[in-house]
ZALOSE-114575 format. One record per residue (C-alpha): residue in one letter; x, y, z. Coordinates in steps of 0.001 Angstrom, whole numbers, plus 500000, padded with zeros to 6 digits. Example, Ala and Ser with C-alpha at 12.3 -4.5 7.8 and 13.67 -1.06 7.14 Angstrom:
% residues 2
A512300495500507800;S513670498940507140;
% end
This chain:
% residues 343
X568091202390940474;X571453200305941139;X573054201183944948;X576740202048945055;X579325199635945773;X579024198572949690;X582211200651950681;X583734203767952109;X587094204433950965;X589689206938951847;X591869208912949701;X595586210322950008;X595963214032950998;X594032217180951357;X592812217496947553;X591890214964945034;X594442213437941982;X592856213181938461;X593967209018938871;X591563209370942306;X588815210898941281;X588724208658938065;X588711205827940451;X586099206757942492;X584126207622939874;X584198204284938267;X584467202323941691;X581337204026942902;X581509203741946881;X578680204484948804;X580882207416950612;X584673208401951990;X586705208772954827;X588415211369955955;X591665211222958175;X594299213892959383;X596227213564956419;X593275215075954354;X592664218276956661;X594118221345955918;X592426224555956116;X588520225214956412;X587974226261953151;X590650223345951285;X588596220931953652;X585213221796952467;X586399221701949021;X588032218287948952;X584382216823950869;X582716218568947637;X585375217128945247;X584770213549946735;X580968213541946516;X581439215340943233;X582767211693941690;X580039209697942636;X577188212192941689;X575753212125945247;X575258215176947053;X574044212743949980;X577085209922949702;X578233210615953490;X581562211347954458;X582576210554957738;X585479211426959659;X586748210213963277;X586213213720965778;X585569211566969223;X587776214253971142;X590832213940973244;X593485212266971060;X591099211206968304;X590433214318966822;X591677215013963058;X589585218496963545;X592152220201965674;X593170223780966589;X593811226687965522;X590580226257963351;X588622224343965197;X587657223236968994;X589748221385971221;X587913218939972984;X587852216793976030;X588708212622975786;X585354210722976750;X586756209652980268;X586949213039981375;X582947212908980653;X582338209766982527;X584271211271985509;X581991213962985572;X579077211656985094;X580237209643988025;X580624212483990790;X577147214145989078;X575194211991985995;X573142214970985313;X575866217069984678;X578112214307982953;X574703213746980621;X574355217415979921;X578018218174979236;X578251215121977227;X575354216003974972;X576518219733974292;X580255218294973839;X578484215826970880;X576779218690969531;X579916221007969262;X581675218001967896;X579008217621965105;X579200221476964403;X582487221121963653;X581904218177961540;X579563219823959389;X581262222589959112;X583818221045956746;X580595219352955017;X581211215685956791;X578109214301957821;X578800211115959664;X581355211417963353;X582791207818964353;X581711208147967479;X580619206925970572;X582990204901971660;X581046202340973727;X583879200188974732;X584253199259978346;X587151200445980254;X588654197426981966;X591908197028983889;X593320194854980969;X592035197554978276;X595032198365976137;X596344202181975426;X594400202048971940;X591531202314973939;X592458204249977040;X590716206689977789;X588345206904974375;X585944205032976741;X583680206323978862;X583964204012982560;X584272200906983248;X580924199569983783;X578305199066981154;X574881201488982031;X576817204888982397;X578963204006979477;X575661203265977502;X573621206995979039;X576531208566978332;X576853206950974703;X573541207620974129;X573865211612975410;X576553211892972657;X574626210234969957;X571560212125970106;X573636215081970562;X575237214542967347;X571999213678965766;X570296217089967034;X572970218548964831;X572487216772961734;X575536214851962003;X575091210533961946;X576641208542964731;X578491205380964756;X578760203270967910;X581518201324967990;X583479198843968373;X580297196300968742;X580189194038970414;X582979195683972618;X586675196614972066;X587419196997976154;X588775193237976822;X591536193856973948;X595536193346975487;X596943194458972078;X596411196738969590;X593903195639966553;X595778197928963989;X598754196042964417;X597223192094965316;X594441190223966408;X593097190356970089;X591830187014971452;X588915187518974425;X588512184618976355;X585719185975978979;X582717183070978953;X579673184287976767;X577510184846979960;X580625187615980933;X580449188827977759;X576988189426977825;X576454191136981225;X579301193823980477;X580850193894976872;X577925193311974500;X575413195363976903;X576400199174976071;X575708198020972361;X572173196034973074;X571127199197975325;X571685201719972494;X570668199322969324;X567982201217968085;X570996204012966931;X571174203662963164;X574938202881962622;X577382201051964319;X581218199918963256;X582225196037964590;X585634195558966489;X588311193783964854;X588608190715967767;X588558187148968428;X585925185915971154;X586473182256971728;X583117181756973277;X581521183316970146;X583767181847967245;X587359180315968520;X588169181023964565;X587290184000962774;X587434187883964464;X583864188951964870;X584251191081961462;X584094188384958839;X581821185716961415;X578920185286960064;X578405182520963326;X579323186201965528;X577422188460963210;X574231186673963116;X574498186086966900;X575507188789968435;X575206191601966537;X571805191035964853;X570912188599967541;X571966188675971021;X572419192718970948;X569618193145968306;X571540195720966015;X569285196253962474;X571412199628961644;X573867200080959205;X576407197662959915;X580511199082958652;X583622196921959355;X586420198431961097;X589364199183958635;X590196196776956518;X593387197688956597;X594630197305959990;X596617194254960716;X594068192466962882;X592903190423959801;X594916188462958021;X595068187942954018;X594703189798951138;X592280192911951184;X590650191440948918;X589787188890950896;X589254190645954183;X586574193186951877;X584585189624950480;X584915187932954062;X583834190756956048;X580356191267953309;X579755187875953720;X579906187518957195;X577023190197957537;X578822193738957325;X576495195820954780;X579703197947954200;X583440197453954206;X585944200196955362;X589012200927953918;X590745204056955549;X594511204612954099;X593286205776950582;X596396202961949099;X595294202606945404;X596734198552944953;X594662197663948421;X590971200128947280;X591576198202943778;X591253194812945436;X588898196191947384;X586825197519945403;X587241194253943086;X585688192265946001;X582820194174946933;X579972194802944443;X576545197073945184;X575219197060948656;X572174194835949135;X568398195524949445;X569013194761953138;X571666197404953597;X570288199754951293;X566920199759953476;X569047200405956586;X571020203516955383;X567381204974954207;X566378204375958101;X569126206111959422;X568655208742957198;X565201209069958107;X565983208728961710;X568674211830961484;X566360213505959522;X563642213100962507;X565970214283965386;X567850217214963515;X567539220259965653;X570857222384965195;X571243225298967882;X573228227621965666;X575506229809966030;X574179231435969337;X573358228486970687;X576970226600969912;X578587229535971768;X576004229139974550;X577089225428974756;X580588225786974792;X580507227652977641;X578433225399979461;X581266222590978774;X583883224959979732;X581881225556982913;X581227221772983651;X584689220843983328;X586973223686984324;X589645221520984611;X590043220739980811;X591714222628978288;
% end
């Protein structure tokens, strides 16, 4: 049995065009993305996630959607939970681990709830960036502290609390987002910390948690890995760091393609990015001329890739243990409790 094409795509607004679903059809990605501009109400939610696995014939293609909390959150009130950024957890964790841990956990797990409830099954989250004095607003306070082992427990916390509710984690932005000055969506950041630096606080959070099944690279430019490329389309930075240094054999997505970090066609960004070791390419905007090229540029995902989204299924499938409805309530008031402050 062929494997879809290696790449999630986005699409336009909250329901599908005839011309989209056409595309998809024919393009065959292995799943979607889902941003603000797609989420309406509940029910119109729910029904575009149906209408976009409804092209591909998969009733498992996963759709994920970014729902870290704080400002990245395209779940958002009145219909569903407003939550706390990450920082706010690692404060916590740093007067008290065990309640950061705890409150980080149940936060994951309402997250996921939410998440499912629209029929999503992936969250792009943790964030296991390190907070640095340099760290640029894009970051901020998406990231947990600013020192590798609680930013990895408390990653960790979130991703098996996502996991207990059915939903699939991504870590990101490996091999680490924190040293960034400017803003990847809008051009490159060049790190300059020595690979030893790199490797005591950057890369760690990521090598600590790389048994997790998924994780999404950061669009950046480490001179001591590859003075050249961004780690994305490295194969040099891919090989080792990612597979090698940090010892990541999940699923392996690029950041968007579409931000401004990379430079040249998206074409060429999508074929780059696959052959530099990404098993899937991300395109987020849902632009028909830039999915086209993108789409042109990518073809099925390999044996390799295909064998690490059948692990992570596996692995979600081993660790699912929703509370329900009860339980969910339970937890939210533990959160509430634990941070008092928030909200």
């Amino acid at each position: 049995m062929a494997l879809p094409r290696a790449t999630i795509l986005g699409c336009v607004g909250p329901d599908l065009t005839a011309d989209e679903r056409a595309f998809f059809r024919d393009a065959d990605p292995l799943g979607f993305i889902l941003f603000a501009r797609n989420v309406d109400t509940p029910e119109r939610t729910r029904r575009l996630v149906e209408e976009l696995r409804s092209c591909v014939a998969r009733a498992d293609a996963p759709v994920l959607i970014d729902q870290e909390g704080g400002r990245v959150a395209r779940l958002r009130p009145p219909h569903w939970r407003k939550a706390p950024p990450a920082r706010l957890l690692g404060d916590l964790y740093a007067r008290d681990p065990e309640k950061g841990l705890l409150a980080t956990a149940l936060n994951a797990r309402l997250l996921a709830a939410d998440v499912a409830s629209i029929g999503c099954d992936v969250d792009c989250l943790p964030v296991l960036d390190i907070a640095f004095p340099e760290t640029h607003a894009v970051i901020g306070d998406r990231a947990f502290a600013e020192s590798p082992e609680p930013v990895a427990a408390l990653g960790r916390a979130a991703a098996e609390g996502a996991m207990a509710e059915g939903v699939m984690p991504i870590v990101k932005h490996i091999p680490g987002h924190g040293r960034a000055t400017v803003d990847s969506h809008l051009s490159l950041p060049t790190v300059s910390a020595s690979r030893a630096e790199l490797e005591r606080t950057d890369f760690l959070p990521f090598r600590l948690l790389a048994d997790l099944p998924w994780a999404m690279t950061g669009h950046l430019l480490f001179e001591a890995i590859d003075p050249s490329q961004a780690i994305t389309v490295s194969a040099g930075g891919v090989k080792d760091v990612i597979r090698g240094f940090i010892g990541f054999d999940g699923l392996l997505l690029s950041d968007d393609l579409s931000m401004q970090a990379l430079g040249g066609t998206l074409g060429a960004r999508a074929a780059r990015s696959i052959a530099a070791g990404c098993d899937i390419a991300l395109h987020c905007n849902g632009k028909r001329d830039e999915m086209e090229q993108v789409v042109a540029n990518t073809g099925p995902m390999t044996a390799a890739a295909g064998r690490r989204f059948d692990a992570g299924r596996k692995a979600l499938g081993r660790a699912r243990a929703p509370l329900g409805k009860a339980g969910l309530a339970d937890a939210e008031r533990q959160v509430a409790s634990l941070l008092p402050a928030w909200g």
